[in-house]
C-alpha positions as CSV (number, residue, x, y, z in Angstrom):
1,X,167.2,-39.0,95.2
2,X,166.9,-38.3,91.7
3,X,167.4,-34.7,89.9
4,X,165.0,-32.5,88.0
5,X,165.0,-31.8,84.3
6,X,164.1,-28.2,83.7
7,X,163.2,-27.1,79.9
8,X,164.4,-23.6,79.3
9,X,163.7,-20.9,76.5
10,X,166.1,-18.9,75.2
11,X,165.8,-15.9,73.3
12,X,165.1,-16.1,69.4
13,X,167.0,-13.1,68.9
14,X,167.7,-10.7,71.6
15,X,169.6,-11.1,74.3
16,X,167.6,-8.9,76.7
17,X,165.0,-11.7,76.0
18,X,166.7,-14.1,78.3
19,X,165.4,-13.8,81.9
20,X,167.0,-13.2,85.1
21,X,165.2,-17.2,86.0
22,X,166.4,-18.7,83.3
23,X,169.9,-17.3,83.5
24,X,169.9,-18.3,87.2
25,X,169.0,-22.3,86.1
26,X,171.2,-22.5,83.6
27,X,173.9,-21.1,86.6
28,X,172.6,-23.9,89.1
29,X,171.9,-27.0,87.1
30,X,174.9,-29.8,87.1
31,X,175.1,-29.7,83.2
32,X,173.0,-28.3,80.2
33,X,171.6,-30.4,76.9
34,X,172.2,-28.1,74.0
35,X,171.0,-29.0,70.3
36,X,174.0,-27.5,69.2
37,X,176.8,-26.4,71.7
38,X,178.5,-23.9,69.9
39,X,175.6,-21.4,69.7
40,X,174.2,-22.3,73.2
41,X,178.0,-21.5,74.5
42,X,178.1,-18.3,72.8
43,X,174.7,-17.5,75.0
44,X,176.7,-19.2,78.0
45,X,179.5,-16.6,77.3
46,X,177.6,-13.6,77.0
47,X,176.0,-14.5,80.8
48,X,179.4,-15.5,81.7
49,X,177.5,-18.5,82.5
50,X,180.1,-21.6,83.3
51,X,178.6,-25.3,82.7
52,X,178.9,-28.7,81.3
53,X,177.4,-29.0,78.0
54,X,176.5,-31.9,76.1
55,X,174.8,-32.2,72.4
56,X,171.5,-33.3,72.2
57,X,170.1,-33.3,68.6
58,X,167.9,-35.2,66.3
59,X,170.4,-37.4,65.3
60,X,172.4,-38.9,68.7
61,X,168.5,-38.3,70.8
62,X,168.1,-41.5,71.6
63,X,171.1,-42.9,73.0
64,X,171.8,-39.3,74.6
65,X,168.8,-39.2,76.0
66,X,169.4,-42.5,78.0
67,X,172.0,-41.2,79.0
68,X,171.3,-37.6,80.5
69,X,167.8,-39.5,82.2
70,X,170.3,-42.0,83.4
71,X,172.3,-39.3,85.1
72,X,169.9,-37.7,86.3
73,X,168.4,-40.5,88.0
74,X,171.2,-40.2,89.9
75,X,170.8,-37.4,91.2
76,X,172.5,-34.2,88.9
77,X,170.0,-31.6,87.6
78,X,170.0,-30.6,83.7
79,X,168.6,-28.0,81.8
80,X,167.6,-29.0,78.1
81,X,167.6,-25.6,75.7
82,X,167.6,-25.5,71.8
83,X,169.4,-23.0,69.5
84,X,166.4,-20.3,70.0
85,X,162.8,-20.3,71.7
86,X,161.8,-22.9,73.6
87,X,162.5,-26.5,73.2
88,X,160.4,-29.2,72.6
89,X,158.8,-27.2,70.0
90,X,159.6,-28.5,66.4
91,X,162.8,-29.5,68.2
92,X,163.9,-33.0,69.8
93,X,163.7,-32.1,73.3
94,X,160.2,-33.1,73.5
95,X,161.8,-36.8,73.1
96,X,163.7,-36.4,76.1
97,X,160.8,-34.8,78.0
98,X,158.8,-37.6,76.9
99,X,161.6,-40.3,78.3
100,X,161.3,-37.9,81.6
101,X,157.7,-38.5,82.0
102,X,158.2,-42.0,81.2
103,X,161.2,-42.5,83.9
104,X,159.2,-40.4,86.4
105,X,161.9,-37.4,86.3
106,X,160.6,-34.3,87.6
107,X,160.4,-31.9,85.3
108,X,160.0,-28.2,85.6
109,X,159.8,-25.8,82.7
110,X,161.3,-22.4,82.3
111,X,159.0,-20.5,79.9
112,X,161.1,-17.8,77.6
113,X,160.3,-16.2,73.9
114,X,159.0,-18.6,71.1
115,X,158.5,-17.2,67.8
116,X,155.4,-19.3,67.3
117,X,153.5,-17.3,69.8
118,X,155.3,-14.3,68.9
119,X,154.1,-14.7,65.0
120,X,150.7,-14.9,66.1
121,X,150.3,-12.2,68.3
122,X,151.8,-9.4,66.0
123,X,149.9,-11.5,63.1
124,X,146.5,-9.1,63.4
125,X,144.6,-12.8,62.8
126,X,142.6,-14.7,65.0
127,X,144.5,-15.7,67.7
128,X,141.8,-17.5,70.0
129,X,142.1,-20.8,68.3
130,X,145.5,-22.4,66.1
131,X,147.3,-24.9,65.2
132,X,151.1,-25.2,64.8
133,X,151.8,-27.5,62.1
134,X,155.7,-26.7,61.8
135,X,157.6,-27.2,59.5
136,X,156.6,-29.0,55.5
137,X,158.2,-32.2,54.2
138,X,160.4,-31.7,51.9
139,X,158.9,-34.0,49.5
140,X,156.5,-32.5,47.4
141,X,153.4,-35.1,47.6
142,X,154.1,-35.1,51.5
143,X,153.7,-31.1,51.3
144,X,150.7,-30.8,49.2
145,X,149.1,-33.9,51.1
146,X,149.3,-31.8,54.5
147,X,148.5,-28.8,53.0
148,X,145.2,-30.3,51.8
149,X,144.7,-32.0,54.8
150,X,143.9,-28.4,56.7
151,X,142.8,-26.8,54.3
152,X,138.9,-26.7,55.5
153,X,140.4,-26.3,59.5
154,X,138.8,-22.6,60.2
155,X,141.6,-22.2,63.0
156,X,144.6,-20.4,62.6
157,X,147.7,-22.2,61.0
158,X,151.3,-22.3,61.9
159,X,154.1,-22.7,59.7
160,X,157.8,-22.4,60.0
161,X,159.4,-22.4,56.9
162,X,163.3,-21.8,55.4
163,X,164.1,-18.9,53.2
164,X,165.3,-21.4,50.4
165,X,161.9,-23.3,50.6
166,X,159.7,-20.3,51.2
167,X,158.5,-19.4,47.9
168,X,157.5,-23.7,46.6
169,X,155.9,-23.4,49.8
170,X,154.0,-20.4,49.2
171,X,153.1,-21.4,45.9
172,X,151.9,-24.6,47.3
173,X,149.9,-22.8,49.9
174,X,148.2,-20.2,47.5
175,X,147.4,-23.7,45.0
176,X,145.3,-25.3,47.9
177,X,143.9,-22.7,50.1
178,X,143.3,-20.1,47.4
179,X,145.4,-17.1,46.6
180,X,142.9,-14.6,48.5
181,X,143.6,-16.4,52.0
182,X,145.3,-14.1,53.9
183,X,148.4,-15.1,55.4
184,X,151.1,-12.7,57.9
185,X,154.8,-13.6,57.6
186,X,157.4,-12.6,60.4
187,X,161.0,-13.1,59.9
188,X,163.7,-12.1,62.1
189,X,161.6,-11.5,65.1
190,X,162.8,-9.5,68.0
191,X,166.3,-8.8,65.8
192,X,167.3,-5.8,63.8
193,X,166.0,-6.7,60.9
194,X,162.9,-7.6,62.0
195,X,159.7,-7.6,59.6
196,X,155.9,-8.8,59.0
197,X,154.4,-8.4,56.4
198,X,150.8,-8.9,56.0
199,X,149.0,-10.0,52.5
200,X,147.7,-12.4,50.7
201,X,148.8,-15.9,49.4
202,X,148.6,-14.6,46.1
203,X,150.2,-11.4,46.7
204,X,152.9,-13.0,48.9
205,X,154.0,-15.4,46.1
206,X,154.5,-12.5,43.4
207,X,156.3,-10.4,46.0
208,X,158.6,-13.3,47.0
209,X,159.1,-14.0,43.1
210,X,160.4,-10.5,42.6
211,X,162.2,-10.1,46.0
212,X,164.3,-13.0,47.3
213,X,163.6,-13.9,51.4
214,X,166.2,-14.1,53.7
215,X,166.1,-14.9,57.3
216,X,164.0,-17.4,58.9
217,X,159.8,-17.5,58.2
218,X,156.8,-18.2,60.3
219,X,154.0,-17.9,58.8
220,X,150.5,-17.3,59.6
221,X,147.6,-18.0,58.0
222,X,143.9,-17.4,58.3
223,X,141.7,-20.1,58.5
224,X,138.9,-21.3,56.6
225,X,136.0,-19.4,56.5
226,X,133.2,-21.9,58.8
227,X,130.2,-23.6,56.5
228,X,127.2,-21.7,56.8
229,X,124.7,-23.3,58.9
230,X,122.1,-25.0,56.9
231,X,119.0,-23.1,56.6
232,X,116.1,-23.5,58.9
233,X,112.5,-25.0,57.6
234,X,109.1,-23.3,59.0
235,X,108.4,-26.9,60.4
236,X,111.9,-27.0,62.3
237,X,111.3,-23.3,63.9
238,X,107.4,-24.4,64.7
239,X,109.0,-27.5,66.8
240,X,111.0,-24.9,68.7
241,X,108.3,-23.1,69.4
242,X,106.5,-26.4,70.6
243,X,109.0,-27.4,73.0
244,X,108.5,-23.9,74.5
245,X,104.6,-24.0,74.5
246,X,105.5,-27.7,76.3
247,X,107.5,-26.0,79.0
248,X,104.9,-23.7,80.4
249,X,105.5,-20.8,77.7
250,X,102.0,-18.6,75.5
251,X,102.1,-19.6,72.4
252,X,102.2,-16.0,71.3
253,X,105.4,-15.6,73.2
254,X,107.2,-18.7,71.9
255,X,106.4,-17.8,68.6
256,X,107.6,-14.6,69.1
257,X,111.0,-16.1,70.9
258,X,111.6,-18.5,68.3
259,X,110.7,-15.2,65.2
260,X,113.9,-13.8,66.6
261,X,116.2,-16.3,66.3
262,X,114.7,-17.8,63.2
263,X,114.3,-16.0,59.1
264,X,110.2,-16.6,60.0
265,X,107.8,-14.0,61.3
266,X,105.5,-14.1,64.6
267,X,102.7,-14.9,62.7
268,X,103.6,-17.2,60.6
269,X,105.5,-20.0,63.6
270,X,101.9,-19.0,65.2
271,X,99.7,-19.6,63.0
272,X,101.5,-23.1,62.2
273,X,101.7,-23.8,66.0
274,X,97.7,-23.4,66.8
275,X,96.7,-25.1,63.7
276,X,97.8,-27.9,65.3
277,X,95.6,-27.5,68.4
């Protein structure tokens, strides 16, 4: 009988983040994938947490991942975590959840902090609809070509950026969404020095001109403000009015239904709607 493959958050920052089911897994499973093993042992210490690990990272993820799917096809149980948050997000484990699904391993998540969500809840934007795009190319076409890709998306965009790249990026951002779009940046969440700072584009790249980052960025920005619906013609709100006169309705009262939810007066979609009579 084969194992299970459970995907585990881990804190981002604080230790007191990591919860009592996710140190239990960790405790239980028959080895842990780690992207790098050095800071997921220094978590493993600090639980005094005693466990196989092996290194699973963007660059050994495919013959790795043969091999912990292998393993666990016969029989062990793994836990896959990555340096901070939750994997699978920006990070290579979704390749090895994806080789799960694809070698029918269960696979059972253990949901812990991820600065994503935590960005855009403290980001005082509009948090009912977003997209994470993570993190920019490093070339500068690539960049500019996403950027101006989403510009016109009016949901909420995710970014995770590096403290060296931060302010090309900024400037980059401000260039093709405007400088008045209003972004929030978090860095350090849930650590000591943890800040957000809402502004604009604009104002963000002349603040991060004068004041170097440091730390780690996510960054939230507004989206773009929805087209205006196109205006409504006389004939257009008369039709309306039509339907309703064609479903049983007084003329007076669907003209007076559709004068509500249209720029024309009452008399006006009336008069039009008996003239045709």
């Amino acid at each position: 009988m084969s194992g299970t493959l459970y995907v585990v958050g881990t804190p981002i920052g604080n230790l007191s983040d990591f919860s009592p089911r996710a140190v239990e897994t960790l405790r239980t499973v028959d080895f842990i994938a780690a992207e790098d093993t050095r800071v997921t042992l220094k978590l493993l210490n600090h639980f005094e947490i005693k466990k196989s690990l092996v290194s699973y990272h963007e660059h050994n993820k495919q013959s790795r991942g043969e091999e912990i799917i292998r393993r666990i096809l016969a029989g062990e149980n793994a836990a896959i975590v990555s340096d901070a948050g939750m994997p699978c997000i920006s990070d290579p484990g979704e390749d090895l959840v994806r080789m799960a699904a694809a070698a029918g391993v269960r696979t059972e998540v253990v949901p812990g902090p991820s600065a994503v969500i935590s960005a855009l809840c403290v980001s005082g934007l509009v948090t009912s609809r977003f997209a994470f795009e993570g993190f920019l190319s490093t070339s500068k076409k690539s960049r500019r070509d996403h950027l101006n890709a989403v510009k016109d998306d009016t949901h909420t965009l995710i970014f995770y950026e590096a403290p060296h790249k931060l302010l090309s990026t900024l400037t980059d951002m401000r260039d093709a969404f405007g400088a008045e779009r209003r972004i929030s940046l978090a860095r350090e969440l849930t650590k000591i020095h943890e800040e957000v700072r809402r502004t604009t584009l604009g104002e963000a790249v002349e603040f991060y001109t004068e004041n170097p980052p440091k730390g780690e960025f996510v960054l939230v920005i507004e989206g773009a403000e929805p087209p205006a619906p196109p205006e409504m013609t006389l004939e257009e709100a008369v039709d309306m009015a039509r339907q309703l006169v064609e479903e049983g309705m007084r003329p007076t009262d669907a003209a007076k239904q559709v004068s509500a939810q249209t720029p024309f007066r009452k008399s006006e979609i009336y008069t039009a709607l008996i003239s045709e009579e």
